[in-house]
N, C-alpha and C positions, 0 to 999 in steps of 0.2 A: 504494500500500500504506500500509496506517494506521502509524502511530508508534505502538508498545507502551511507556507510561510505564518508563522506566529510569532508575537509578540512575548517578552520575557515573562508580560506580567499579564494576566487576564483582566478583562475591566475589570471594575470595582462601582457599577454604577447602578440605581433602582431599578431601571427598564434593560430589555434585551437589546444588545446592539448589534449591529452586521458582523462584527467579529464573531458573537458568541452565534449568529446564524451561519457564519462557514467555517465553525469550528463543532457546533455539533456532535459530530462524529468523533472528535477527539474527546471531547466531555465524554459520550458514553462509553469510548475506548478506558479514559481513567477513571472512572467509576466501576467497569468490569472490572478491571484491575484492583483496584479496592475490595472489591466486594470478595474476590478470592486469594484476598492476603498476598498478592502480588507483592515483592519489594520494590520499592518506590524508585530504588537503583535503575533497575530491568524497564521497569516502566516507563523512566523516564529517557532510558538510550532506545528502546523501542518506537513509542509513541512520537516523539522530538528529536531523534536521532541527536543527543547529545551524550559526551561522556562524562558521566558524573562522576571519575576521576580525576580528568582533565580540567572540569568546570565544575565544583561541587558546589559550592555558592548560586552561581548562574541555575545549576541542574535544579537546587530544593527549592529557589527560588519559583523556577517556571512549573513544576511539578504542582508543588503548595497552593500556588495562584489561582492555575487552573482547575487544580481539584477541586477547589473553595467555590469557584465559579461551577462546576459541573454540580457540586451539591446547590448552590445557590438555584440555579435551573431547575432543579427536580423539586425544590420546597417552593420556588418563588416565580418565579422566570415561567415557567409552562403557562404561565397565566394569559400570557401574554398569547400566546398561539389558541388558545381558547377563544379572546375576545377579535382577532381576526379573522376567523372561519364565517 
């Protein structure tokens, strides 16, 4: 699967934005990954093709962010897709 260019940090904002609408797919890629005790290691040289050797900083950074945002979306965010239909 391609790497969709992403930013270090996922938003951080009330409403859904076009990032978190072409990023999607990586939300529920690191969400599965959560839910099966994935290490955050793996998950994050998989998902971001980053080495969280190389960049460990940068790696829990973009990991952390976007996870925060992927739960953000399933508690808050869906909402949003609800009232567009």
């Amino acid at each position: 699967m391609a790497i969709i260019p992403f930013n270090d940090r996922a938003p951080d904002t009330p409403q859904v934005t076009k990032y978190d609408e072409r990023h999607h797919r990586t939300y529920w890629r690191l969400l599965d990954a959560a839910a099966e005790n994935a290490d955050w290691h793996e998950a994050v040289h998989i998902i971001f093709g980053i080495d969280p050797i190389a960049e460990p900083e940068r790696a829990r950074l973009v990991h952390d962010s976007h996870l925060a945002r992927a739960r953000w979306m399933t508690k808050i965010g869906y909402r949003h897709y609800l009232r567009s239909s």
